[in-house]
N, C-alpha and C positions, 0 to 999 in steps of 0.2 A: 547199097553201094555208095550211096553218098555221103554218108556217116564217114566212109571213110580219109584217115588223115591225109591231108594231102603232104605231097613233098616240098621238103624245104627248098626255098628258091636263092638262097643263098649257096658261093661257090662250097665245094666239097674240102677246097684246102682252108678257108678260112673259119668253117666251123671248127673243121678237126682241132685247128690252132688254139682258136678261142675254149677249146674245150680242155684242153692240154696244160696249156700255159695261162694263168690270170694275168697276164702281160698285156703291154702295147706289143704292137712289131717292134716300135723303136728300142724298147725297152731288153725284148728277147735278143734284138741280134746285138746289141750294149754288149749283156753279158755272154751271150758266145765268145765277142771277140773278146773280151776281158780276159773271158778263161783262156781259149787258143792261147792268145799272146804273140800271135803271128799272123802273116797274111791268111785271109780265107778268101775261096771262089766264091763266087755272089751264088754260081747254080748249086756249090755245097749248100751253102745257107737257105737256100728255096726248098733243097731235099728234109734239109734237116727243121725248116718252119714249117712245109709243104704248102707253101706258096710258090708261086711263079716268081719267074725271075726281073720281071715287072714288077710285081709288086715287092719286091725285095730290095732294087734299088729306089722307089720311090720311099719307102724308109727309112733306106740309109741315109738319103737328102735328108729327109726332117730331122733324123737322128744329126748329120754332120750341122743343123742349122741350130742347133736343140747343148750343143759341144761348144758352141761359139761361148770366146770368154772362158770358159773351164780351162783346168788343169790337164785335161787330155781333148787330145782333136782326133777324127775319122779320117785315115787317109787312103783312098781309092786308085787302084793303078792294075792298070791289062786285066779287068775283071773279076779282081779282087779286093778285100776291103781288112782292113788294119785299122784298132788303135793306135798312138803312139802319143807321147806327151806334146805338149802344145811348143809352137815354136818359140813364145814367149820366155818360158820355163827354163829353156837351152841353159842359160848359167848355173841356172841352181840344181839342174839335174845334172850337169859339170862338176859340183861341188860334192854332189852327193855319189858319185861314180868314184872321182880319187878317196872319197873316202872308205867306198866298198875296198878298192885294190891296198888299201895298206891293213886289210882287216885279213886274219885268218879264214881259211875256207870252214874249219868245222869240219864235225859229223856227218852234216849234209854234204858237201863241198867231196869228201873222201867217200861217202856212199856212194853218191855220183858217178864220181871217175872209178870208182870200181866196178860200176856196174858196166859201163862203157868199155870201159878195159877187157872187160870178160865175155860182155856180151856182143861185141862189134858193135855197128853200127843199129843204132835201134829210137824208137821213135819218142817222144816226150810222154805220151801214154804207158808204152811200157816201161818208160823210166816209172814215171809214178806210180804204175801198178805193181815194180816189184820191192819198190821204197814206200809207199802208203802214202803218199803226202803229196800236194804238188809243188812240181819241180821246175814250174819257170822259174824264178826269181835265179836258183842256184845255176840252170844252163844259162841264163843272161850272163851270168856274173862268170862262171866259165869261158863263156867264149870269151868275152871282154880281155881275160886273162892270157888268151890263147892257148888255153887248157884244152879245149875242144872245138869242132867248126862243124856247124850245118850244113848238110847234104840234100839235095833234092832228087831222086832216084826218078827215071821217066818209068812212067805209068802208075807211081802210087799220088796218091793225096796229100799225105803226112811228110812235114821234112823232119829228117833222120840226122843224129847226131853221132859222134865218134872222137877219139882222141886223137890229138895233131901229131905228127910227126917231130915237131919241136917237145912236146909233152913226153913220149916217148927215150926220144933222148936223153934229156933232164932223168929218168929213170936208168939209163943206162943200157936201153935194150932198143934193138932194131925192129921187133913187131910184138906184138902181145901175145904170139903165139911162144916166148922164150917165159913168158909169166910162172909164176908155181903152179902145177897144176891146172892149166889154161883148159887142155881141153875138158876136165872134169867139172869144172867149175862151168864154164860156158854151158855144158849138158844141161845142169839141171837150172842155171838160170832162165837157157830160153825154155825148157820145160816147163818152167813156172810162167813166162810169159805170153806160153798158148795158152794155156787158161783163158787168159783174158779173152783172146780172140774166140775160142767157144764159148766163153759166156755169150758174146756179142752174137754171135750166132743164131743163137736157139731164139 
């Protein structure tokens, strides 16, 4: 009996982590928020690094001390945590903002708002799970436009996006239920967008 291994005396969330990811903390919750692109809860990010929410903000401290000087800063607020660029940066990301708004939307830009248009209100996941790509860059630049505006629904996690009522008009119709073939098209879109959620499932 003494032969045998003993158990590890280290927490159960930080092996898993260490075994997972060849990351720092700092590093993994970096590119969470990178991808997101939006506020996240500190206790999402504990769930999803499986650490505590202690060790989640002591982290992001290092991480936000670790930003200092850089082109992007950490910004924390009601239990949540966000990149955003540095407040340094403010003009030239000014410059580079009118420069998006005098550009055409594109392929992307028109996938987007079609999928929106058809699909109602739906979340940046299943934008990009039924366009293949990801789709911050194009919803930033939408809403910017007043194209479309984010939605926070109570009781989900994910903020939801949808077409504005000013966008709407500009097309000449009062809901998107007047669209061509609205409700056939919406069928098999969100048909295609449960997938994703049974993937996630299993």
């Amino acid at each position: 009996m003494n032969d045998m291994p003993k158990a590890s005396s280290k927490p159960h969330s930080e092996d898993t982590t260490q075994e997972q990811l060849p990351l720092s903390r700092e590093a993994a919750l970096e590119a969470i928020l990178f991808y997101r692109g939006e506020a996240v809860r500190i206790s999402e990010l504990a769930r999803l690094l499986q650490l505590t929410e202690e060790e989640v903000r002591a982290a992001l401290q290092n991480l936000s001390r670790a930003l200092q000087g850089r082109g992007v800063a950490l910004m924390l607020h009601n239990d949540t945590a966000r990149l955003r660029t540095a407040a340094e940066a403010a003009p030239l990301i000014t410059r580079v903002q009118k420069e998006e708004l005098t550009k055409d939307l594109g392929n992307a830009g028109a996938e987007t708002l079609a999928i929106l248009l058809y699909m109602g209100p739906a979340s940046r996941a299943e934008v990009e799970y039924v366009r293949g790509v990801n789709c911050a860059h194009i919803l930033r630049t939408l809403m910017m436009r007043g194209l479309i505006e984010r939605t926070q629904e109570q009781g989900t996690r994910a903020a939801r996006y949808r077409v504005t009522e000013a966008f709407l008009a500009h097309m000449g119709v009062r809901s998107c239920e007047e669209l061509p073939d609205f409700h056939a098209i919406q069928h098999k879109l969100k048909a295609f967008a449960a997938r994703r959620n049974e993937e996630e499932s299993r």
